[in-house]
N, C-alpha and C positions, 0 to 999 in steps of 0.2 A: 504494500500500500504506500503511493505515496507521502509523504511527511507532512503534518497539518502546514498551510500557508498562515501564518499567527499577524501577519501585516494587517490583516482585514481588521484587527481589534483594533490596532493603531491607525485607521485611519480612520474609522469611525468615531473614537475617540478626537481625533482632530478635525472633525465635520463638525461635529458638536460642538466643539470650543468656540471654530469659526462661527456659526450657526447664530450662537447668542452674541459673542461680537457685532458682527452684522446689524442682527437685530437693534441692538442698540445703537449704532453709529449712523445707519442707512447705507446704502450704495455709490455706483459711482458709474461710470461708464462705458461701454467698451470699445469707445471709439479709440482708432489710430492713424495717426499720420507718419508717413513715409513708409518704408520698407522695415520687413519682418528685422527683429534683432534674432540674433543665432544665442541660444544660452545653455553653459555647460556647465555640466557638475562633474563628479567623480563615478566616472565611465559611461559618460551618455553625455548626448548633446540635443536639443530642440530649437525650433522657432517659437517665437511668440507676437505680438504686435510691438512694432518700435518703441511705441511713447510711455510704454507699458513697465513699472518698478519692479524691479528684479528683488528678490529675497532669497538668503540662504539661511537654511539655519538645518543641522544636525545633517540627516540623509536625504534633507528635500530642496529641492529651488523651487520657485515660485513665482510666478508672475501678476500683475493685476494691475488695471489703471489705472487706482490708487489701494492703498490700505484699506480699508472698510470695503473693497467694492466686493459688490455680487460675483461679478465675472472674477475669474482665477483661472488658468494653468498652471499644474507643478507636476513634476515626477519627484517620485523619493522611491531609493534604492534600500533593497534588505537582502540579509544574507539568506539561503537556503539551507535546512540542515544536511542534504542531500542531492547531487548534483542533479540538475533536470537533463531529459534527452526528449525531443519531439515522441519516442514510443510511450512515454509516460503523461500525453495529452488526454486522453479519455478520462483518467482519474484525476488527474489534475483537474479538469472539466467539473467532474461530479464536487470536489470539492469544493473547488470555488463557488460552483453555483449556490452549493447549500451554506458557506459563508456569506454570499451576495448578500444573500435573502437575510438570515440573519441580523445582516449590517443596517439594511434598508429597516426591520422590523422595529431594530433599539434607536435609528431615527424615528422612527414614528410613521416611517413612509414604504413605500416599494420599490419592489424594481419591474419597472416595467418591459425594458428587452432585453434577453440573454441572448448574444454571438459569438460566432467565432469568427473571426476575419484574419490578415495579415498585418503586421506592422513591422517594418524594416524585415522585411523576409522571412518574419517566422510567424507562423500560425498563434492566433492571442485569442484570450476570452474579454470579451468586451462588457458591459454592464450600462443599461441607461435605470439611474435612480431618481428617486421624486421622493421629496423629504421636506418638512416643513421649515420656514428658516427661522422660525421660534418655536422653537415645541411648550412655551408656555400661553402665546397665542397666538392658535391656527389658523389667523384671520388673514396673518401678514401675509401671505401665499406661500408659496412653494418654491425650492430650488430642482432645479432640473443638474442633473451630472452625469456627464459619461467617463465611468471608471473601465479602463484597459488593463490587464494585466500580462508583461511581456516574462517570459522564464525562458532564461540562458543560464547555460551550465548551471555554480552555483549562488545566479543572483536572480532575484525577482525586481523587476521595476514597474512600479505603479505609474502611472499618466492618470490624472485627476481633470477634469475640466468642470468648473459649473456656472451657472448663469441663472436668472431670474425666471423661471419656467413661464408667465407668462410672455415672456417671448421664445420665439423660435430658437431652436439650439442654432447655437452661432455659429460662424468660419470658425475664428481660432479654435475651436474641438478640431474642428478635421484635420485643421495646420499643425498642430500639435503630433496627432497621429501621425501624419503622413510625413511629421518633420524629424521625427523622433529617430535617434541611432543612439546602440551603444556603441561606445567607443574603447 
């Protein structure tokens, strides 16, 4: 059997923190002017929007128009206890999904599509969640997130995106995705 993925706690945990942030601050915007910046961390690299603040902090970068805003990209990297190989995608599969769901349930929210897609050439399980952005009141609306999960050897990297669910899931998700390498 594959080895539990334990990231899923920690980023749920850190949805939540943002969550009530948010909440209390408001949003921001996710406009950008000029061209994508390129941003790296330790062994991966992505695009994000230009005008868009960079954060680091532990095993995650981050991106976002401003501090408080809705809109975010980051990847953060975790170790594996066990080296992954593409033959160990179906269980990897099952597990993730039933951590998805999990994640989405102690937000308060769902998940709404489970995939599998490509991301820099390796087959990924993909997640779109919907999660209240105050779980004390459900009035404020909802965030929309597409959480990716890439496994090489033995590292896992998350790709996070989220955005204000009443709007349409944005470009920078897809830019994100499609920008994304490890390196």
């Amino acid at each position: 059997m594959y080895p539990r993925l334990r990231s899923l706690i920690a980023a749920g945990a850190c949805a939540l923190a943002v969550a009530a942030t948010l909440a209390a601050c408001g949003g921001g915007s996710s406009e950008s002017t000029g061209p994508p910046q390129v941003i790296r961390g330790l062994g991966f690299r992505f695009s994000a929007p230009g005008a868009w603040h960079v954060k680091r902090q532990g095993n995650e970068v981050s991106a976002a128009p401003k501090p408080t805003a809705a809109e975010l990209v980051s990847v953060s990297r975790f170790p594996l206890l066990k080296p992954y190989t593409p033959a160990l995608f179906a269980a990897a599969t099952k597990e993730l999904d039933r951590s998805a769901t999990e994640l989405s349930s102690r937000l308060g929210g769902s998940v709404k599509e489970k995939a599998t897609t490509t991301v820099a050439g390796e087959r990924v399980r993909q997640y779109l969640l919907s999660y209240p952005q105050n779980d004390k009141d459900p009035g404020q609306g909802n965030f929309g997130s597409r959480l990716t999960y890439v496994l090489r050897g033995k590292t896992e990297f998350e790709l996070f995106c989220r955005w204000d669910e009443k709007d349409a899931e944005p470009d920078y998700c897809a830019q994100l995705t499609r920008s994304f390498r490890p390196t």
